[in-house]
C-alpha positions as CSV (number, residue, x, y, z in Angstrom):
1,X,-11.3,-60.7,19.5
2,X,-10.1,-64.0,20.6
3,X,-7.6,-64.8,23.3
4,X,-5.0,-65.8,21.1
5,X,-5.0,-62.6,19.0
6,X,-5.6,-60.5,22.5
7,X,-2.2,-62.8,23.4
8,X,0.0,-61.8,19.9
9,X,-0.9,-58.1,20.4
10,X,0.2,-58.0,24.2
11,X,3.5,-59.8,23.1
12,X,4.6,-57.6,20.3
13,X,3.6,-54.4,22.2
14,X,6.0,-55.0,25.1
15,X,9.3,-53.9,23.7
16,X,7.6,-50.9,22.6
17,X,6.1,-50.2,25.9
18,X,9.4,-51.5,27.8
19,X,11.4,-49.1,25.5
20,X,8.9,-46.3,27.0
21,X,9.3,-47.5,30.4
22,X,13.0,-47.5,30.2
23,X,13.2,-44.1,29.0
24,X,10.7,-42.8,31.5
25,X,13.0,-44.5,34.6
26,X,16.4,-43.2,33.0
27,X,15.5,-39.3,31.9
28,X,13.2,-38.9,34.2
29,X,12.8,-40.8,37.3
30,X,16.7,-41.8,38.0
31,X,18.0,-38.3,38.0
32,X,15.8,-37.3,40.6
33,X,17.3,-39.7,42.8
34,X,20.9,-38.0,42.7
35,X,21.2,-36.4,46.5
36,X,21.4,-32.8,46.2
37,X,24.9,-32.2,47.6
38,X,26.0,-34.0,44.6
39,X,24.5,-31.5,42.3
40,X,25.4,-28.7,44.2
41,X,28.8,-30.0,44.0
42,X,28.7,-30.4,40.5
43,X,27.5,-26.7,40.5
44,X,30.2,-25.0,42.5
45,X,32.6,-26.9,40.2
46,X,30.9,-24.9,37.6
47,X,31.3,-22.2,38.9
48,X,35.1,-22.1,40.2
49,X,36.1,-23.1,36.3
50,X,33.6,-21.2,34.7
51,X,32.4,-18.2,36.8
52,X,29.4,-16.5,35.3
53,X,29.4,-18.8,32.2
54,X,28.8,-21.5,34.7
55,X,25.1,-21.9,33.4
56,X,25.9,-22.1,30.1
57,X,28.7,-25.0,30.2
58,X,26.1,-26.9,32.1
59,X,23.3,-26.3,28.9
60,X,25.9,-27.4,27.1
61,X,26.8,-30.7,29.1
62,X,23.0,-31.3,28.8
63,X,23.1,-30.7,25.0
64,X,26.3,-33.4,24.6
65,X,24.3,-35.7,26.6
66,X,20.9,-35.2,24.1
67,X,23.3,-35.4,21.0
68,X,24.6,-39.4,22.5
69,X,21.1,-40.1,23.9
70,X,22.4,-40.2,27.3
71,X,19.2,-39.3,29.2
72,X,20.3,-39.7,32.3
73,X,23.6,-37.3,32.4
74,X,20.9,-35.0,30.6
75,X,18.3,-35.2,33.0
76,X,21.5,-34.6,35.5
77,X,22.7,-31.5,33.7
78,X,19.5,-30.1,33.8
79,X,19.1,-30.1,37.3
80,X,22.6,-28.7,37.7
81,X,22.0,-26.0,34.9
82,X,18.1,-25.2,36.9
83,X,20.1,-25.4,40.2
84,X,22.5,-22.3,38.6
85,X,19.4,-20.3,37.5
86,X,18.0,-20.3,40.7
87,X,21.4,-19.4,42.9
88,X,23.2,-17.5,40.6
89,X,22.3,-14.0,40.5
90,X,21.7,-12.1,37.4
């Protein structure tokens, strides 16, 4: 394979493998950033509207934000949803 064809290859693969890249920092990496007082806020919020259905209105934040391809407010609402499993007795 020459270095010209090595050269095309490498250029048409990097919007695929920026669109990866993208998807990995913004659903994956960037939500883990959010301090944890801001997700226990968003928890306790939860549960002052919602009481014992708290869980369940933050599944279905995290399903709105899957429906608009939002993967960072999904990757948020599922740490604020895991945070309710854990605390939230059953």
């Amino acid at each position: 394979m020459s270095w010209v064809t090595l050269g095309i290859l490498t250029i048409t693969a990097f919007p695929i493998w920026g669109a990866l890249a993208l998807e990995v920092w913004f659903g994956m990496i960037r939500p883990r950033l959010i301090d944890q007082a801001e997700i226990d806020a968003l928890a306790a919020d939860l549960v002052r509207r919602h009481g014992s259905r708290a869980e369940e209105m933050a599944f279905i934040e995290e399903d709105r934000a899957w429906r608009y391809s939002d993967s960072f407010e999904r990757g948020k609402w599922k740490r604020v949803r895991l945070h309710l499993l854990q605390t939230m007795p059953r």
